[in-house]
N, C-alpha and C positions, 0 to 999 in steps of 0.2 A: 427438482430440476437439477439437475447435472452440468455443471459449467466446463464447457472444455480446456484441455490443459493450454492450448494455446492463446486464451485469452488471461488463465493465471500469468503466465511469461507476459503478457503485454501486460498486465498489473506492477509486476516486479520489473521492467524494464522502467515506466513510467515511476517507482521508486525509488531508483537507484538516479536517474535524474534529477530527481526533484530532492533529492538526498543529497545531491552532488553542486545542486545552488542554493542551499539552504544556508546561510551563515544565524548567530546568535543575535546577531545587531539589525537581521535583515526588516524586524518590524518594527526597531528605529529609522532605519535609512529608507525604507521605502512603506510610506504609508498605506500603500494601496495593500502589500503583502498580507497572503491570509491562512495558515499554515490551513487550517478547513478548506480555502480552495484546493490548496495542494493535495489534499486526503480524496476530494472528490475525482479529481482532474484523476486519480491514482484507482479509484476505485470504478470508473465508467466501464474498463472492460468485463468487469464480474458483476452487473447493474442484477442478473436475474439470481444473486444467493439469496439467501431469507434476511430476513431484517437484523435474527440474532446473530447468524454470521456476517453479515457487514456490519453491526457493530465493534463483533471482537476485531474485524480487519481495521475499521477504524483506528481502533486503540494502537492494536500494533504498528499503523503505517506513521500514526504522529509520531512514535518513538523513534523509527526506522529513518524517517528525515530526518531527526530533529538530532539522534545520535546514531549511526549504522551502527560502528562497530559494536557498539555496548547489543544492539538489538535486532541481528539482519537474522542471524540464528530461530527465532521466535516468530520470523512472520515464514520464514520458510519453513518450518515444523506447522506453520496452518496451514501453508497452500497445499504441502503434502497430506494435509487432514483433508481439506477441502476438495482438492483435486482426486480426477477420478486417477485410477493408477492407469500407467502406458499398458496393462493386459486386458483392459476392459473396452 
């Protein structure tokens, strides 16, 4: 199944968000925070990849909140894997 590129951009829009309220202390200060929900809430618009690509996305979106700069480079080298190209 082939996920369209427009739901990749609602992927990465929804992690640059959730990247953007992320602090270190946030699962002191708020107990309810759950970096897993933020993975999920990130990952709803690609729900139909396969199990092994939403795990490698996984991986990569906790790095991506949890540090961008060190890691935005590596989830966009996936969605460019993952993604059909704009000629197709």
């Amino acid at each position: 199944m082939t996920i369209p590129q427009e739901q990749f951009d609602d992927l990465l829009s929804r992690t640059a968000l959730a990247s953007l309220f992320y602090y270190p202390e946030i699962a002191v200060d708020d107990g309810d925070y759950s970096l897993e929900n933020d993975i999920a809430y990130c990952l709803e618009p690609v729900a139909g990849v396969s199990d092994e690509d939403a795990e490698r996305l996984r991986v990569v979106l906790g790095r991506v909140i949890t540090n961008p700069s060190a890691h935005r480079s590596e989830l966009l080298a996936l969605v460019i894997e993952l993604a059909p190209s704009p000629d197709a």
